[in-house]
MIDOSE-1310 file (N, C-alpha, C; in nm, 2 decimals, decimal comma, always signed):
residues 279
xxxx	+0,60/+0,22/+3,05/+0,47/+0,21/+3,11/+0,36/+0,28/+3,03; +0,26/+0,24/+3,03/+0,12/+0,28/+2,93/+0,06/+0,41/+3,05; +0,01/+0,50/+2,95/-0,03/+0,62/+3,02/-0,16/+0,64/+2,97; -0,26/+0,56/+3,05/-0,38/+0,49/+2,99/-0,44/+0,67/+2,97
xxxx	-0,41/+0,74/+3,08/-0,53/+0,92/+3,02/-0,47/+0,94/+2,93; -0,33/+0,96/+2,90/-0,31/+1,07/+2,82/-0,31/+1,03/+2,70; -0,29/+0,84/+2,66/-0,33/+0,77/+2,57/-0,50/+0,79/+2,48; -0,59/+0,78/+2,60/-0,75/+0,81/+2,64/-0,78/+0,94/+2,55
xxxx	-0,70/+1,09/+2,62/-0,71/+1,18/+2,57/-0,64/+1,21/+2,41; -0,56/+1,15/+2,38/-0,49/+1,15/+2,23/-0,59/+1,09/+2,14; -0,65/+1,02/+2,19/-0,76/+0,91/+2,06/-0,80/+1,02/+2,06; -0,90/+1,06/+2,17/-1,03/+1,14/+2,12/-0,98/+1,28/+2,04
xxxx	-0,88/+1,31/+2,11/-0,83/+1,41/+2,04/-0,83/+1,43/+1,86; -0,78/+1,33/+1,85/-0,74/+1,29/+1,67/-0,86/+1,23/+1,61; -0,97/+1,14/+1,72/-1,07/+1,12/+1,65/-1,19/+1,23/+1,61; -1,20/+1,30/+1,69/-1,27/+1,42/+1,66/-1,23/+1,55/+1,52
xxxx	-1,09/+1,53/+1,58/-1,06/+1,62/+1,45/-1,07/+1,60/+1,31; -1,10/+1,48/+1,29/-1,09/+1,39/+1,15/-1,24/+1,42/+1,10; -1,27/+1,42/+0,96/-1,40/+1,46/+0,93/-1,42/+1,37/+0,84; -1,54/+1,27/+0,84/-1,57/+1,19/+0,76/-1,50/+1,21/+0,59
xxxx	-1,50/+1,31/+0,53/-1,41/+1,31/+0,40/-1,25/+1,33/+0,43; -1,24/+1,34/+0,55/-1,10/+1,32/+0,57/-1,03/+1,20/+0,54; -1,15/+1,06/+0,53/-1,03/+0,93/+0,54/-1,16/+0,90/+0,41; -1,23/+0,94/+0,31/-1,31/+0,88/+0,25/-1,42/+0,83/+0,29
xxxx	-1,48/+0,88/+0,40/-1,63/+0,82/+0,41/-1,72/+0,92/+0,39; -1,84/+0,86/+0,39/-1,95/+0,95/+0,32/-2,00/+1,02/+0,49; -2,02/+1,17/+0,48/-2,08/+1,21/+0,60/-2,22/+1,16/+0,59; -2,35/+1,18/+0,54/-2,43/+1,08/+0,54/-2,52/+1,23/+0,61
xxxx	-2,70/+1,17/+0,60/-2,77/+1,33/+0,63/-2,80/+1,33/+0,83; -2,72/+1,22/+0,84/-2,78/+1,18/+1,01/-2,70/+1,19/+1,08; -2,54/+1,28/+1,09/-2,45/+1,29/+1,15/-2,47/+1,41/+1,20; -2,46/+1,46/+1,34/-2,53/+1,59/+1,37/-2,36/+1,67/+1,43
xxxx	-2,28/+1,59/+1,46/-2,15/+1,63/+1,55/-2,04/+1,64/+1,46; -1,94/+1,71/+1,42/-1,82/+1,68/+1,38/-1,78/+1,56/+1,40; -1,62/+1,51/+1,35/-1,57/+1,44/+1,38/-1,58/+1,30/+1,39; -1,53/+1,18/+1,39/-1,57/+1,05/+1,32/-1,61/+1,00/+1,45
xxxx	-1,73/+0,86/+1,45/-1,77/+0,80/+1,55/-1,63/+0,70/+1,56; -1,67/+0,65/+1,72/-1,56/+0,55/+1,73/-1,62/+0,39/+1,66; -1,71/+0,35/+1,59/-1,72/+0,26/+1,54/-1,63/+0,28/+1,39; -1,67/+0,40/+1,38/-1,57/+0,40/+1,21/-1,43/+0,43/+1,21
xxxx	-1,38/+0,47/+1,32/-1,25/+0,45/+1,34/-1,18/+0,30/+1,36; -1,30/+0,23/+1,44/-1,25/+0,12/+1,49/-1,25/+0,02/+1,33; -1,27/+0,05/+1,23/-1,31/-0,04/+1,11/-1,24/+0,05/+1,05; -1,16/+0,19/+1,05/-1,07/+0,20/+0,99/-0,94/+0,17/+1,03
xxxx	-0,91/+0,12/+1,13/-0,79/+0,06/+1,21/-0,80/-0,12/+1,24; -0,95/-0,20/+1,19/-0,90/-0,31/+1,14/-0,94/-0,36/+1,27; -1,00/-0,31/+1,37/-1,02/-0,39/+1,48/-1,20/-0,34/+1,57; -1,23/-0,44/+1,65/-1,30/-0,42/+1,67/-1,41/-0,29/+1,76
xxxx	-1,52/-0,25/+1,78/-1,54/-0,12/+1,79/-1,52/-0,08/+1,95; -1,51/-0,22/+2,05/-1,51/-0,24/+2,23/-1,40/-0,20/+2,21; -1,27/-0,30/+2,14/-1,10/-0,27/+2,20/-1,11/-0,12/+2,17; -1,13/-0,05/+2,02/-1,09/+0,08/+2,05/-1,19/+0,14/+2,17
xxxx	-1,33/+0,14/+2,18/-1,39/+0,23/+2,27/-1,30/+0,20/+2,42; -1,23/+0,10/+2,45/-1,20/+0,08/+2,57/-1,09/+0,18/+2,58; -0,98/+0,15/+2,47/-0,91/+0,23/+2,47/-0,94/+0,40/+2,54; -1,01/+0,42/+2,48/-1,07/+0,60/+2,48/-1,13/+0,61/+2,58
xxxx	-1,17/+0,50/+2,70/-1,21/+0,50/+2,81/-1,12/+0,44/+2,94; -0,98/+0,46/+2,89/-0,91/+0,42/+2,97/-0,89/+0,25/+3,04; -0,92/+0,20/+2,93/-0,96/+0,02/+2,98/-0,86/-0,06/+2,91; -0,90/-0,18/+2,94/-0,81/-0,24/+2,82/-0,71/-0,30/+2,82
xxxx	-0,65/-0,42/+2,78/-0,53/-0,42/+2,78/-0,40/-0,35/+2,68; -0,25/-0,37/+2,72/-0,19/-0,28/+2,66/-0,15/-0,30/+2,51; -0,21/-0,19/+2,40/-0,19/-0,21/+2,28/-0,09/-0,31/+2,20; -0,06/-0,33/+2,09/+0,05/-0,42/+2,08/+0,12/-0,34/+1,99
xxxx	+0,24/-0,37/+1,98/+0,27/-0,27/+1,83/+0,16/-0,28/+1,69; +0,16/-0,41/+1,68/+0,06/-0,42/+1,50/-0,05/-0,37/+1,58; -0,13/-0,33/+1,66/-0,26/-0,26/+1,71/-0,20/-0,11/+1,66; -0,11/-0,07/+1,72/-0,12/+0,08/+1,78/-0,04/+0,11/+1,59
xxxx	+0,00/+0,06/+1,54/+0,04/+0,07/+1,39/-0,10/+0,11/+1,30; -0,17/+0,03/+1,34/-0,31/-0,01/+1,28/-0,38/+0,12/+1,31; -0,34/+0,16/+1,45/-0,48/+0,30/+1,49/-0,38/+0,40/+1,42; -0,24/+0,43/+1,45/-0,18/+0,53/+1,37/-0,25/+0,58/+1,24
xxxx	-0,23/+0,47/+1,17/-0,28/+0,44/+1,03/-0,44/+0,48/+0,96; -0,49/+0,44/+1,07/-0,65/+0,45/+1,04/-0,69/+0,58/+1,08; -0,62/+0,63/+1,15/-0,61/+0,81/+1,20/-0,56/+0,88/+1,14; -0,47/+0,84/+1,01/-0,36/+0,90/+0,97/-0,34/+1,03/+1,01
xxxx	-0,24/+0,96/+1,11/-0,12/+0,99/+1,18/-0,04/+1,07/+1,08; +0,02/+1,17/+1,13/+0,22/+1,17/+1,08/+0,28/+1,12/+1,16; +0,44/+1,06/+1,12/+0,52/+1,01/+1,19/+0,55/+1,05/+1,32; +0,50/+1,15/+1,34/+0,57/+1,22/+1,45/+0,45/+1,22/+1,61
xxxx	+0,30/+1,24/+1,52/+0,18/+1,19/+1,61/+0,17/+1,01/+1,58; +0,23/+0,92/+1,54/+0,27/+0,80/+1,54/+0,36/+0,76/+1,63; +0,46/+0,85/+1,68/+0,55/+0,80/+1,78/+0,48/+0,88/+1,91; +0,45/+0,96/+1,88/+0,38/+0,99/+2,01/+0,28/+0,93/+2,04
xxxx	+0,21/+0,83/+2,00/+0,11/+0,74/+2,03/+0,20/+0,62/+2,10; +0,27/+0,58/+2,03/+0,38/+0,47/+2,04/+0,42/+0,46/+2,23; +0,42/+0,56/+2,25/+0,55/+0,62/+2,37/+0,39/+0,63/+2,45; +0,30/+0,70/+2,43/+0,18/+0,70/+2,52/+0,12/+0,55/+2,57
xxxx	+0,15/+0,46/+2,50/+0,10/+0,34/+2,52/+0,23/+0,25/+2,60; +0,31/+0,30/+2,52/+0,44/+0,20/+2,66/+0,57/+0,14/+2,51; +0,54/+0,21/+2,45/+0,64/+0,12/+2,31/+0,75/+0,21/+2,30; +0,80/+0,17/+2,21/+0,95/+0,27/+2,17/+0,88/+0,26/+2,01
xxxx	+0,89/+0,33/+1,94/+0,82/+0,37/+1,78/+0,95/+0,31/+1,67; +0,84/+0,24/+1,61/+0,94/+0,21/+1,51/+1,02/+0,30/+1,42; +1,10/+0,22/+1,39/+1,22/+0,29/+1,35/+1,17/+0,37/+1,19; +1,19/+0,48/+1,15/+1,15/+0,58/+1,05/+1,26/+0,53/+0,91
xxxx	+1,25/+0,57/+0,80/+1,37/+0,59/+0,71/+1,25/+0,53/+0,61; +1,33/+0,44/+0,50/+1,25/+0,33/+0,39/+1,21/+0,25/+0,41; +1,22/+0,20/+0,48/+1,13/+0,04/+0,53/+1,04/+0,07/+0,59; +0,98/+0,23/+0,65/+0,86/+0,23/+0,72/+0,75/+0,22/+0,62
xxxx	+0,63/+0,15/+0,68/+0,54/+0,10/+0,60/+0,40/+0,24/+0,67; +0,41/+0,33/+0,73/+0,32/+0,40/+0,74/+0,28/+0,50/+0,64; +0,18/+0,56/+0,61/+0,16/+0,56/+0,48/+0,13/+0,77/+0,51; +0,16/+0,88/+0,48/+0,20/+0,98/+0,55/+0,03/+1,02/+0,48
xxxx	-0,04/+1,11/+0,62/-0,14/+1,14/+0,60/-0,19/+1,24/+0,43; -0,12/+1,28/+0,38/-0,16/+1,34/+0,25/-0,15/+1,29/+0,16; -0,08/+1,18/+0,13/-0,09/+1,00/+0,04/-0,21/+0,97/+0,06; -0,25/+0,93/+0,20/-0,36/+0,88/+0,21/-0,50/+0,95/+0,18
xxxx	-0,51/+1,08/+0,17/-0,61/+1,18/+0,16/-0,62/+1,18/+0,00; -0,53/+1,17/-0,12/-0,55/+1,17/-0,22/-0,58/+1,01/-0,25; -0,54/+0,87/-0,22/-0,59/+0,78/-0,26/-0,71/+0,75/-0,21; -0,77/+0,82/-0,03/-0,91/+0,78/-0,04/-1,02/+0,85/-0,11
xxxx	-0,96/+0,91/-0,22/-1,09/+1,00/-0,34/-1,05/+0,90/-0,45; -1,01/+0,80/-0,46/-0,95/+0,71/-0,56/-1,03/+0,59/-0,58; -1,15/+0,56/-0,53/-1,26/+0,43/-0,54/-1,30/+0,42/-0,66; -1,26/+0,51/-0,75/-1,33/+0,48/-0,94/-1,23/+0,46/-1,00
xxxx	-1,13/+0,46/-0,95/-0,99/+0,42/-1,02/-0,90/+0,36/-0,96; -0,83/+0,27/-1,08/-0,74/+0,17/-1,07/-0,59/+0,25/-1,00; -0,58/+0,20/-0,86/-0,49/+0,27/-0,76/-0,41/+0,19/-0,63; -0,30/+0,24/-0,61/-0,23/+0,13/-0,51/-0,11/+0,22/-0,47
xxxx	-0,10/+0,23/-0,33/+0,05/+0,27/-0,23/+0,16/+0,16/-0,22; +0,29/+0,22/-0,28/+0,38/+0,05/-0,31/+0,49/+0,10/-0,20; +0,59/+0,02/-0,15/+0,70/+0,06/-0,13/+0,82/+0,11/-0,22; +0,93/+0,10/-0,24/+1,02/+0,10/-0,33/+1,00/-0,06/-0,34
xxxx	+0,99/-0,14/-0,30/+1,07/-0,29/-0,30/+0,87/-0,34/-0,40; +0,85/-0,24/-0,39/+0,68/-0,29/-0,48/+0,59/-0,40/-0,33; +0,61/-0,36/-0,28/+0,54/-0,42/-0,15/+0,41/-0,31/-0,18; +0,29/-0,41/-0,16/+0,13/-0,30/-0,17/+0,09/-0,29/-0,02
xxxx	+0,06/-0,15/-0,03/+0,02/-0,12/+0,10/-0,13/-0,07/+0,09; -0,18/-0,04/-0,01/-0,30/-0,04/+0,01/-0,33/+0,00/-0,12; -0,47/-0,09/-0,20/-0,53/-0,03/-0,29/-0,64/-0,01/-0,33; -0,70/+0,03/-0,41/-0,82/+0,08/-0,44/-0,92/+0,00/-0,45
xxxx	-1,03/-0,04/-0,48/-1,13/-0,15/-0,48/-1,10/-0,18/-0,71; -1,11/-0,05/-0,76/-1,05/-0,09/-0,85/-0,92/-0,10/-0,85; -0,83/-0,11/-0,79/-0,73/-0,20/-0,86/-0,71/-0,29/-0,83; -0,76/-0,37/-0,67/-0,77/-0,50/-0,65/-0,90/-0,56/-0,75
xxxx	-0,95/-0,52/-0,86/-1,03/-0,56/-0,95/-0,89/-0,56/-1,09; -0,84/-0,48/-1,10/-0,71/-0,52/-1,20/-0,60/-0,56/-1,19; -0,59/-0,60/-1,08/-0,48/-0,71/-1,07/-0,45/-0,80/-0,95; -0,60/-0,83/-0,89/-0,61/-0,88/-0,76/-0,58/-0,85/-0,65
xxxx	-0,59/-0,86/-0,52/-0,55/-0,85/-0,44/-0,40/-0,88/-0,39; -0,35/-0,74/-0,40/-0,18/-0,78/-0,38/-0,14/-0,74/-0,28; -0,23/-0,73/-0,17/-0,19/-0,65/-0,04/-0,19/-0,81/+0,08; -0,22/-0,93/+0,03/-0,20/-1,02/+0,08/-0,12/-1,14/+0,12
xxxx	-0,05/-1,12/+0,03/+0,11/-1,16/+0,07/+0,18/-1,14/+0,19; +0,31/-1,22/+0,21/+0,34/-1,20/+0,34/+0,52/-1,29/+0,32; +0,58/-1,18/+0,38/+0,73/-1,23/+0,38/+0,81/-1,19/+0,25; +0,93/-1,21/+0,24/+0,93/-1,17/+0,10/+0,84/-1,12/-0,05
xxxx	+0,76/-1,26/-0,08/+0,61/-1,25/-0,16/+0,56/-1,11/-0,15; +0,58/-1,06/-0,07/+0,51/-0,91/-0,06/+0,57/-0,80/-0,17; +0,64/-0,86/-0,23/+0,75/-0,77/-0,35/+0,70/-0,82/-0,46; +0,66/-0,75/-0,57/+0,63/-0,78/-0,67/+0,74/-0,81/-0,74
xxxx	+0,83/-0,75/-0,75/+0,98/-0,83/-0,81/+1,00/-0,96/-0,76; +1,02/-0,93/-0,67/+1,01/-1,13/-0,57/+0,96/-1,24/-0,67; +0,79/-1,18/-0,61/+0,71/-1,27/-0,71/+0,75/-1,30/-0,85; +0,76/-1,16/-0,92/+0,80/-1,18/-1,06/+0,91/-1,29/-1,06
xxxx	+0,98/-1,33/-1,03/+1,09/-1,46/-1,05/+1,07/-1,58/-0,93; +0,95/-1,58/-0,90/+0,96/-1,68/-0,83/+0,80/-1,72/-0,82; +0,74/-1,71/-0,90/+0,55/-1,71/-0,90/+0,50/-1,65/-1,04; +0,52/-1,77/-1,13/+0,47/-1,83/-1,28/+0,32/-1,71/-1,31
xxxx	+0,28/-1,79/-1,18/+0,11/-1,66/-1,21/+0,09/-1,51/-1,19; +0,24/-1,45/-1,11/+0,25/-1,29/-1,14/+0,26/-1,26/-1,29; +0,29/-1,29/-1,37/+0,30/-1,29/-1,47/+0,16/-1,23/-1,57; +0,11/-1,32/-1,56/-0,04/-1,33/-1,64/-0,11/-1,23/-1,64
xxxx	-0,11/-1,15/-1,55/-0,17/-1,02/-1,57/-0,10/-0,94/-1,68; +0,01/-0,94/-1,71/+0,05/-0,86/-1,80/+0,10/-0,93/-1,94; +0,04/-0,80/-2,06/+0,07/-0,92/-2,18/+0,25/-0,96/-2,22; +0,20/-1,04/-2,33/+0,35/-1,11/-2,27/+0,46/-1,06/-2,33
xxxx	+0,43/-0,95/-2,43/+0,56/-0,90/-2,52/+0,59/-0,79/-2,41; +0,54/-0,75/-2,31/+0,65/-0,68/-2,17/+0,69/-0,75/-2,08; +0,71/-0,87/-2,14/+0,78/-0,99/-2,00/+0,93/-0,91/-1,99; +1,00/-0,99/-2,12/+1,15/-0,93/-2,09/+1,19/-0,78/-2,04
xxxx	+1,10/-0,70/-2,07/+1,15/-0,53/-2,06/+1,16/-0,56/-1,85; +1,01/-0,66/-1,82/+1,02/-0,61/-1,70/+1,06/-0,73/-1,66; +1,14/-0,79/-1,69/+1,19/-0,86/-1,58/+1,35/-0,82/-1,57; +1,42/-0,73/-1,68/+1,55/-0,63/-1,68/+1,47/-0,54/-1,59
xxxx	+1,43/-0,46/-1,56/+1,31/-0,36/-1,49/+1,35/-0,35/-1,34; +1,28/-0,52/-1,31/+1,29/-0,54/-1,18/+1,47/-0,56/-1,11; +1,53/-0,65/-1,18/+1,64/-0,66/-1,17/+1,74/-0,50/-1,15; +1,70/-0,42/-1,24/+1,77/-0,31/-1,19/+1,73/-0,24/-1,11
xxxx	+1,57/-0,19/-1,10/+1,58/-0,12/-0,96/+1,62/-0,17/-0,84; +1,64/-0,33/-0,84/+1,68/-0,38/-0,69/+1,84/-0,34/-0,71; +1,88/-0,39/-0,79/+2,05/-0,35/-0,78/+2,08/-0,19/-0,73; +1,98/-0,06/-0,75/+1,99/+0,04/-0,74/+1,95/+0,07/-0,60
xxxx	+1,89/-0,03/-0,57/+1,78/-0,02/-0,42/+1,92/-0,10/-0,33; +2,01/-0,18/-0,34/+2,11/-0,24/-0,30/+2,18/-0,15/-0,26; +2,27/-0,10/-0,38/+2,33/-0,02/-0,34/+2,32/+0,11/-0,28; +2,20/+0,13/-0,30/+2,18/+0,31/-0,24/+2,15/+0,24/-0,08
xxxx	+2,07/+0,15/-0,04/+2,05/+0,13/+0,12/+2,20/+0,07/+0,14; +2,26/-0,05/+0,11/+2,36/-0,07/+0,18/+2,37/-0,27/+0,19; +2,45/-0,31/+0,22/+2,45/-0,44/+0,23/+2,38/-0,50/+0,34; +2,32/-0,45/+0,41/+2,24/-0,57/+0,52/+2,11/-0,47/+0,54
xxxx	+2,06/-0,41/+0,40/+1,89/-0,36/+0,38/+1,83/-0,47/+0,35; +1,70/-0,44/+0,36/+1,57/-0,56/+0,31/+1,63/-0,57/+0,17; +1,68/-0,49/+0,07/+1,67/-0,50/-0,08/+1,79/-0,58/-0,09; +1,87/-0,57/-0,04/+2,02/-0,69/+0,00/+1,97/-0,83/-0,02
xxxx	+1,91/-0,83/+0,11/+1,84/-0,98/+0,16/+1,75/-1,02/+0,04; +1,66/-0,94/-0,05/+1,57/-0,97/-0,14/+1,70/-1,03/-0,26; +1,78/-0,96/-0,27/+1,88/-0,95/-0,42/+1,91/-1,13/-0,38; +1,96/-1,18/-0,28/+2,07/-1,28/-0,20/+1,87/-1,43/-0,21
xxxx	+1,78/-1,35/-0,19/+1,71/-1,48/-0,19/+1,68/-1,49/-0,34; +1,68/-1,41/-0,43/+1,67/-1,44/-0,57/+1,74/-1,53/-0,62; +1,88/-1,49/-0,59/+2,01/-1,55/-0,65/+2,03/-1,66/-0,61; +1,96/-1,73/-0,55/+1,97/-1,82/-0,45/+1,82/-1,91/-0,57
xxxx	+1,77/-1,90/-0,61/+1,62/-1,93/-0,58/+1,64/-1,92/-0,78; +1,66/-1,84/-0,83/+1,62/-1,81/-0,96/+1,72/-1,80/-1,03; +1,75/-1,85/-1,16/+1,86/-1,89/-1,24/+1,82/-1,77/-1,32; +1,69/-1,75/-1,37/+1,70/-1,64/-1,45/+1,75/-1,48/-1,40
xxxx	+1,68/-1,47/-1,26/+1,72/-1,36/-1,22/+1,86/-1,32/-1,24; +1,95/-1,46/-1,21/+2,10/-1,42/-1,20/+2,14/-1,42/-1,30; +2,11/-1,44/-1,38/+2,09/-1,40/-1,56/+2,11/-1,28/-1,58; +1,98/-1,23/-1,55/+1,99/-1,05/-1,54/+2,07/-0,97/-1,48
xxxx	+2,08/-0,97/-1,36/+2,16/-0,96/-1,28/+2,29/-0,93/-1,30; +2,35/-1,04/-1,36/+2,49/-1,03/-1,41/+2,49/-0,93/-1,50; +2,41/-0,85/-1,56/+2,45/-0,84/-1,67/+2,42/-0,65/-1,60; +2,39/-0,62/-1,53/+2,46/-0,49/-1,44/+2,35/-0,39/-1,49
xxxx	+2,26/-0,42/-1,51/+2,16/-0,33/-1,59/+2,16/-0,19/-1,50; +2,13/-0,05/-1,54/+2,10/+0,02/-1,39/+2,02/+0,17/-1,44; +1,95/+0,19/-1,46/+1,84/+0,33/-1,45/+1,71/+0,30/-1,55; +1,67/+0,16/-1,58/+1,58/+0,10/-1,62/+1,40/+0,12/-1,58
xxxx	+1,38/+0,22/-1,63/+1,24/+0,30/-1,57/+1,16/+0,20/-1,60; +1,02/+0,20/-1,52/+0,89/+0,18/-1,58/+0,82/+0,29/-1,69; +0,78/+0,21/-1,78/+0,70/+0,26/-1,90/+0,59/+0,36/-1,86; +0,54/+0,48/-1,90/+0,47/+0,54/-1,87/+0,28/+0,46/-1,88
xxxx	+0,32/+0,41/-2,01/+0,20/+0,32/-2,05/+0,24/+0,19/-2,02; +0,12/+0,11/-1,96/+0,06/-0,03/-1,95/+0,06/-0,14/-2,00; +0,07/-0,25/-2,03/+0,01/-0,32/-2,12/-0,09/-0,42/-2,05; -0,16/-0,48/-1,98/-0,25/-0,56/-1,92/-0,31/-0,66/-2,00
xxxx	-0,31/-0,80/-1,94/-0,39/-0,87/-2,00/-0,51/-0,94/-1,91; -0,62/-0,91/-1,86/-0,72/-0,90/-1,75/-0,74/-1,03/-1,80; -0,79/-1,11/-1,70/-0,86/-1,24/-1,75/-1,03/-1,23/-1,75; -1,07/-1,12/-1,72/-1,22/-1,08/-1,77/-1,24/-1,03/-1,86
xxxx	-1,17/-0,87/-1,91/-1,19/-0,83/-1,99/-1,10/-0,79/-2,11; -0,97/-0,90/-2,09/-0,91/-0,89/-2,19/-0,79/-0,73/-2,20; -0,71/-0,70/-2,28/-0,64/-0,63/-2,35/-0,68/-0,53/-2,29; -0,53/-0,45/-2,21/-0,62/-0,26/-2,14/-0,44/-0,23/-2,17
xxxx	-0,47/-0,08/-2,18/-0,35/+0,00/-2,22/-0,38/+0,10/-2,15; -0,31/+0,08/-2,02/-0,33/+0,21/-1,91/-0,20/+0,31/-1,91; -0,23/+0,45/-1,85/-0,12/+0,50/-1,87/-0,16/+0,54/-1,74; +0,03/+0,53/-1,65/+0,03/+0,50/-1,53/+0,11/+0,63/-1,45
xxxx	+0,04/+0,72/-1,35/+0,05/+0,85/-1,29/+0,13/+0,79/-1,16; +0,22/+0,79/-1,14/+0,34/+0,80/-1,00/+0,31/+0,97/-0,95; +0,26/+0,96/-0,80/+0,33/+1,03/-0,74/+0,38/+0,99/-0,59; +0,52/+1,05/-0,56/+0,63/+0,94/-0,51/+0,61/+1,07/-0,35
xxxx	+0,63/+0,96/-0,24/+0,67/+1,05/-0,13/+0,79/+1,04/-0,07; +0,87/+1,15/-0,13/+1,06/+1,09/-0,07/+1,08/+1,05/+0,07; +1,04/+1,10/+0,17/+1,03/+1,13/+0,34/+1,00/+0,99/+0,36; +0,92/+0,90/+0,27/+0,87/+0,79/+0,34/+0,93/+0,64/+0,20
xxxx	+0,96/+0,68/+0,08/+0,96/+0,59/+0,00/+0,85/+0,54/-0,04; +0,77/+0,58/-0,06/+0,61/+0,52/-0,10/+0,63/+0,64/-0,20; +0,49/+0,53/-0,32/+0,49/+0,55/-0,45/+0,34/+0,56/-0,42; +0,27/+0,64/-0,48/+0,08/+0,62/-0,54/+0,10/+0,58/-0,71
xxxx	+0,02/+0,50/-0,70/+0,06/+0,44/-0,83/-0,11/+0,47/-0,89; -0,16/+0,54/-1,01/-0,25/+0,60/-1,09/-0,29/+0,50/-1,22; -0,37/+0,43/-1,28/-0,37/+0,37/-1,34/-0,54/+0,45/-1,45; -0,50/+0,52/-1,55/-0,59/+0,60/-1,67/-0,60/+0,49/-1,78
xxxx	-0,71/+0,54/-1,84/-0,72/+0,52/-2,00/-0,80/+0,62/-2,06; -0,71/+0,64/-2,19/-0,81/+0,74/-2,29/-0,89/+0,77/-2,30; -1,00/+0,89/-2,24/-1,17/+0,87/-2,28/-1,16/+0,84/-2,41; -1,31/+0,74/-2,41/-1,35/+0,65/-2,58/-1,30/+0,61/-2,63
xxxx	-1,14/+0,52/-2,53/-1,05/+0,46/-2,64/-1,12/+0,31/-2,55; -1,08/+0,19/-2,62/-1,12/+0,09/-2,58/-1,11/+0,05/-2,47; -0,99/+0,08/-2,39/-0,96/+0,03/-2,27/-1,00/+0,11/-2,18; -1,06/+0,24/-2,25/-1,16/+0,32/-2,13/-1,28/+0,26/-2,08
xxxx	-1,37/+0,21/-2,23/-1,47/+0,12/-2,22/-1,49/-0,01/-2,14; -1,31/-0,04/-2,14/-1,34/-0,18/-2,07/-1,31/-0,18/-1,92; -1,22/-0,09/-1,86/-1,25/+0,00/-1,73/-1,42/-0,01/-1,72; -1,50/+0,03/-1,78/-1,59/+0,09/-1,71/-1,67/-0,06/-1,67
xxxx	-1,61/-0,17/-1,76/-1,68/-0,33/-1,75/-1,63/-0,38/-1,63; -1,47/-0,32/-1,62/-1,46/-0,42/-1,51/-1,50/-0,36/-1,34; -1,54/-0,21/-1,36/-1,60/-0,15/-1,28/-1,72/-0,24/-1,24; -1,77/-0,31/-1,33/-1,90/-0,35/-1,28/-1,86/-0,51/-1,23
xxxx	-1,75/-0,55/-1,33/-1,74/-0,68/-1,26/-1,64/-0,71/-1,13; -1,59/-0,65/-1,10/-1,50/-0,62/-1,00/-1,39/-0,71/-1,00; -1,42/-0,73/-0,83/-1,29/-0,86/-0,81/-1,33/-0,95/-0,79; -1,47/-1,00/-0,89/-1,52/-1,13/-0,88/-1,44/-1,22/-0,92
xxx	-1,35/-1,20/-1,07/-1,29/-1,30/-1,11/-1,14/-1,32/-1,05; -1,09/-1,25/-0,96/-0,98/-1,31/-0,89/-1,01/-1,38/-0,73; -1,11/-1,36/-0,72/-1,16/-1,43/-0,58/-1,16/-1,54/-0,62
């Protein structure tokens, strides 16, 4: 059963505490109060600015899980003020381990200073959880997918046009690449994980995968450096900064270039041109 005060009293609680550079927004010279309005909470949680105010006014009807995921998220939450939201509203909290897709509030605090650079939260399975405005300018919007598709390995063997973004003399390295971290992601979760089910729809689906596959590849890293082939600006050699959060299996993925090397210059082009040309 939903515990509309103490629900009422937790928003405000965590909305107040939050400080406009807490989640990336500009404090601005006309904010006279601490703590975030409920309009910008409600647009950082993806919904409208009534359902949350209702919420915080004791109204409303009862959250849904993808709602109350969403406000976790946009309040960043820890897991632990995540399930306690969960249980205030009437839910049982989803289940914790690698497949959680909540993104742990100090991930999120370093990618929202990340809007001038090429940036993205992956899963292990490369599922995008959220990225930067430049890097859905370098390699489109990949936070859009849905079902399997949501795995960049997926795609890689089953969607001709993942491909293109990257030049083509790193096809083979990463398509051995992909192939072994899922075999490593198999076996370390177990036979009836998401990375199981992903291994079984490849094999099923892609002749080449099972190609690779067979052939048992296993501690096959990603390259430190990039190779990119942008359909605006052409040829970029990024060198790519991981940092990994074990507790949750999410990756920040960092995407540099050289000052005054070319592909610094052309960063700064497609800064201007954005994500016009993948729209």
């Amino acid at each position: 059963m939903i515990d509309r005060t103490g629900l009422a009293k937790f928003l405000r609680n965590r909305r107040e505490a939050l400080q406009p550079e807490d989640v990336g927004l500009p404090r601005g010279p006309r904010r006279r109060t601490n703590g975030l309005r409920r309009e910008e909470v409600a647009s950082l949680c993806h919904m409208s600015a009534d359902y949350y105010s209702r919420l915080e006014r004791e109204r409303g009807p009862q959250p849904s899980h993808m709602m109350l995921a969403s406000i976790a998220q946009g309040l960043h939450m820890s897991l632990d003020e995540r399930d306690h939201l969960f249980r205030l509203a009437g839910h049982n909290p989803p289940a914790r381990g690698a497949s959680t897709e909540h993104i742990s509030p100090g991930l999120l605090r370093v990618f929202d200073r990340l809007n001038d650079t090429p940036a993205e939260i992956i899963t292990e399975l490369g599922e995008t959880l959220r990225q930067s405005p430049m890097g859905v300018a370098l390699t489109g919007d990949t936070t859009q997918y849905t079902g399997p598709a949501r795995s960049t390995g997926y795609r890689w063997f089953t969607d001709p046009a993942t491909r293109q973004i990257y030049a083509p003399e790193e096809h083979p390295f990463l398509t051995r690449m992909w192939a072994s971290g899922l075999r490593e992601l198999v076996t370390l979760r177990g036979p009836g994980s998401r990375a199981a089910h992903l291994a079984d729809l490849l094999l099923d689906c892609s002749e080449e995968f099972r190609r690779v596959w067979d052939d048992h590849e296993i501690g096959i890293r990603p390259h430190d450096v990039k190779h990119f082939n942008h359909p605006e600006v052409g040829a970029l050699e990024l060198t790519c900064q991981r940092l990994v959060d074990p507790g949750q299996a999410h990756s920040l993925l960092v995407y540099t270039a050289i000052p005054g090397s070319e592909s610094y210059e052309k960063l700064q082009v497609l800064s201007v041109v954005g994500a016009q040309t993948f729209r």
